[in-house]
Each structure stands twice: as C-alpha cells, then as structure tokens.
C-alpha positions as YAML, in Angstrom:
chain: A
units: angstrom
residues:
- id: 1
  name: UNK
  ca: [127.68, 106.83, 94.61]
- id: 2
  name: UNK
  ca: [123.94, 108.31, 94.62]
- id: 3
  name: UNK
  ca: [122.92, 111.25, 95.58]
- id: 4
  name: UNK
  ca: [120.37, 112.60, 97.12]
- id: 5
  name: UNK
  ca: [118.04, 113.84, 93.96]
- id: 6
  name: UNK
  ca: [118.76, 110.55, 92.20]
- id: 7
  name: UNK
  ca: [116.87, 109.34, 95.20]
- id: 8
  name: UNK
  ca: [113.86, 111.27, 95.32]
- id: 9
  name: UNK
  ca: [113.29, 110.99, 91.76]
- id: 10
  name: UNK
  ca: [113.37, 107.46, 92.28]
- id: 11
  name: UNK
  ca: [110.83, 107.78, 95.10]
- id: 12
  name: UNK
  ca: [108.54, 110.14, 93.31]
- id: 13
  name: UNK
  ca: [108.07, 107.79, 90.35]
- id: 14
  name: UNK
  ca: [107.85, 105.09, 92.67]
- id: 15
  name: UNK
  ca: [104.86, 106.68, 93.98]
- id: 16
  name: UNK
  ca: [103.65, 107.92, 90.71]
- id: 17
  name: UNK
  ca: [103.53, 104.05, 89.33]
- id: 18
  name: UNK
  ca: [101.92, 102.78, 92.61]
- id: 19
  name: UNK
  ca: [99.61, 105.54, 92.59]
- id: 20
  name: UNK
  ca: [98.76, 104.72, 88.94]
- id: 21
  name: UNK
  ca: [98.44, 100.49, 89.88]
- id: 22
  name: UNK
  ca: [95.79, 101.39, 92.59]
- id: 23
  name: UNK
  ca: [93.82, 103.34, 90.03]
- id: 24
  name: UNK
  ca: [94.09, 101.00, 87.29]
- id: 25
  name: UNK
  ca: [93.01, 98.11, 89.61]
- id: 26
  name: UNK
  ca: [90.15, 100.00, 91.08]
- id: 27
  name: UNK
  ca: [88.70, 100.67, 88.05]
- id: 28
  name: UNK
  ca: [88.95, 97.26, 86.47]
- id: 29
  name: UNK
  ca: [87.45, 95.95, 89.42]
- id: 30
  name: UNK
  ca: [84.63, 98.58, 89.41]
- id: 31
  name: UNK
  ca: [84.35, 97.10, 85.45]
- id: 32
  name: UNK
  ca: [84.33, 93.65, 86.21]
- id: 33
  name: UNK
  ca: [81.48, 94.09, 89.28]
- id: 34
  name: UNK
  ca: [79.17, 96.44, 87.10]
- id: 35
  name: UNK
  ca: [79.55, 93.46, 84.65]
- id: 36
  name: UNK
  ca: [78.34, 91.21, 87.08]
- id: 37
  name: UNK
  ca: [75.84, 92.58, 88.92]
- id: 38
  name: UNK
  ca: [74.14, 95.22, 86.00]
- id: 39
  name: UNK
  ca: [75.62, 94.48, 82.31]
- id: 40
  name: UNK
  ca: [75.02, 90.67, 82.49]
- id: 41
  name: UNK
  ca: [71.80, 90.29, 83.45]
- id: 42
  name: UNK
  ca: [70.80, 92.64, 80.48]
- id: 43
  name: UNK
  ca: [72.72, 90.88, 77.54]
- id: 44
  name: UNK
  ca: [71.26, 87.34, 76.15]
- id: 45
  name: UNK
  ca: [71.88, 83.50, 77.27]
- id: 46
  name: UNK
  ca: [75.79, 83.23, 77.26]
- id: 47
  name: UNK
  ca: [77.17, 79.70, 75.68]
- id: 48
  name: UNK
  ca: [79.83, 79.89, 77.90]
- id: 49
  name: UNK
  ca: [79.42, 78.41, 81.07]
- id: 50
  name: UNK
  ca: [81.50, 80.99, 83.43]
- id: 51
  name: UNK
  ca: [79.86, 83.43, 82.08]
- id: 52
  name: UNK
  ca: [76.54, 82.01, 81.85]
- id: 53
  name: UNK
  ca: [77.12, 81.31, 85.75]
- id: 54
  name: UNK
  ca: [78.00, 85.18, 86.21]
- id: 55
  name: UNK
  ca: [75.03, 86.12, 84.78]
- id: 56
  name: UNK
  ca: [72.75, 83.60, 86.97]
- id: 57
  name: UNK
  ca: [74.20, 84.69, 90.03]
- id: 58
  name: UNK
  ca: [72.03, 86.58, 92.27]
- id: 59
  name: UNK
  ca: [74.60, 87.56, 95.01]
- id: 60
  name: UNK
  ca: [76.09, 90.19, 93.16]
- id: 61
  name: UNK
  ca: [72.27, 91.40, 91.93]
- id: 62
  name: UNK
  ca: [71.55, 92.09, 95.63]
- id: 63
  name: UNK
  ca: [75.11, 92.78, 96.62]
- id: 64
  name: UNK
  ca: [74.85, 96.54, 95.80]
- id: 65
  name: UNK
  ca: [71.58, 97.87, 97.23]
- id: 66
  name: UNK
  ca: [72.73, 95.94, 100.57]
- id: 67
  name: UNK
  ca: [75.90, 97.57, 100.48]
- id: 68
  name: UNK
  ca: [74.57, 101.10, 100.30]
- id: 69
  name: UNK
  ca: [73.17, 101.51, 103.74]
- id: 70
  name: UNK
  ca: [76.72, 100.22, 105.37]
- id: 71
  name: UNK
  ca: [78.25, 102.95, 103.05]
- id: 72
  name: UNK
  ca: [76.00, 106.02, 104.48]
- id: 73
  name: UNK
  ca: [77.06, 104.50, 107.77]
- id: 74
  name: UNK
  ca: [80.80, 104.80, 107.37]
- id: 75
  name: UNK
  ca: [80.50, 108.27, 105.88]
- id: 76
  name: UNK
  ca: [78.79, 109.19, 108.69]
- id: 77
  name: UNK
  ca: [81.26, 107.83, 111.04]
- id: 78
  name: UNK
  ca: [84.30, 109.26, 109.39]
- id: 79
  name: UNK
  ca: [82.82, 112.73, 108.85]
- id: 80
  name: UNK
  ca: [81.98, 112.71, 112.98]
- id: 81
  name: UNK
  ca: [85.46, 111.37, 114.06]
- id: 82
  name: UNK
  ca: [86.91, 114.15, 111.88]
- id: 83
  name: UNK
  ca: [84.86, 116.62, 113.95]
- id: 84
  name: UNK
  ca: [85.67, 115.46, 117.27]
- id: 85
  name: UNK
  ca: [89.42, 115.07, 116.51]
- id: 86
  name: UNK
  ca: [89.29, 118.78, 115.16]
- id: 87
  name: UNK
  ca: [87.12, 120.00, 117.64]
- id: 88
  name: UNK
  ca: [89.27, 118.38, 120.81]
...
C-alpha cells in the first residue's frame, strides 16, 4: 500500500515533466516559425522542395507584423480585467 508522500512525489514530478514538455514544445515551435518566416528567406535556393516551398511562402513573412497589433490588444485586455477584478 502507498502512502501519502509516495504520492506527492509522484505528482510533483508529474508536474515537473509536463512543465518541462510545454517548454520544450514552445520553444521548438518558436524555432521552427523564426525558420519560416525570418531564417529562410535569408539563406540561398533550397534543392529540396519542402523546404524550398517554406522559404517561398509569404504567409508566414506577413504573419508576424499582423500578429503584433492583436497581441498589444490582449495585453491590454488582461492587464484591465486584472484591475477591475482587484479593484471590485
């Protein structure tokens, strides 16, 4: 039979490896876009054609200054909902 510690050890590095996954997969995706929208369009003519396609994509290119304004917004919105729910 378990006891109790056995079970928040488990929980704690339960947390510590999901914790760690969400990092890790925010980071390669924050990689794999910087690729695409800044890194590609600055390297030379791929031969391959999935990457050649990457790198003649313009969605991603405009992607990120599009994004920015939507970003401000949020920030906005968050940091006023935190001072009304404070403030109530």
């Amino acid at each position: 039979m378990r006891d109790k510690s056995d079970l928040t050890f488990w929980s704690c590095n339960q947390r510590v490896v999901t914790g760690i996954a969400f990092i890790a997969s925010g980071v390669i995706s924050f990689l794999l876009f910087s690729f695409a929208a800044i890194l590609s369009k600055l390297l030379p003519p791929f031969q391959n054609s999935i990457l050649r396609a990457i790198q003649d994509d313009r969605y991603y290119y405009f992607q990120l200054p599009l994004t920015i304004p939507v970003i401000v917004i949020a920030v906005y919105l968050h940091w006023l909902s935190m001072k009304l729910f404070k403030h109530a």
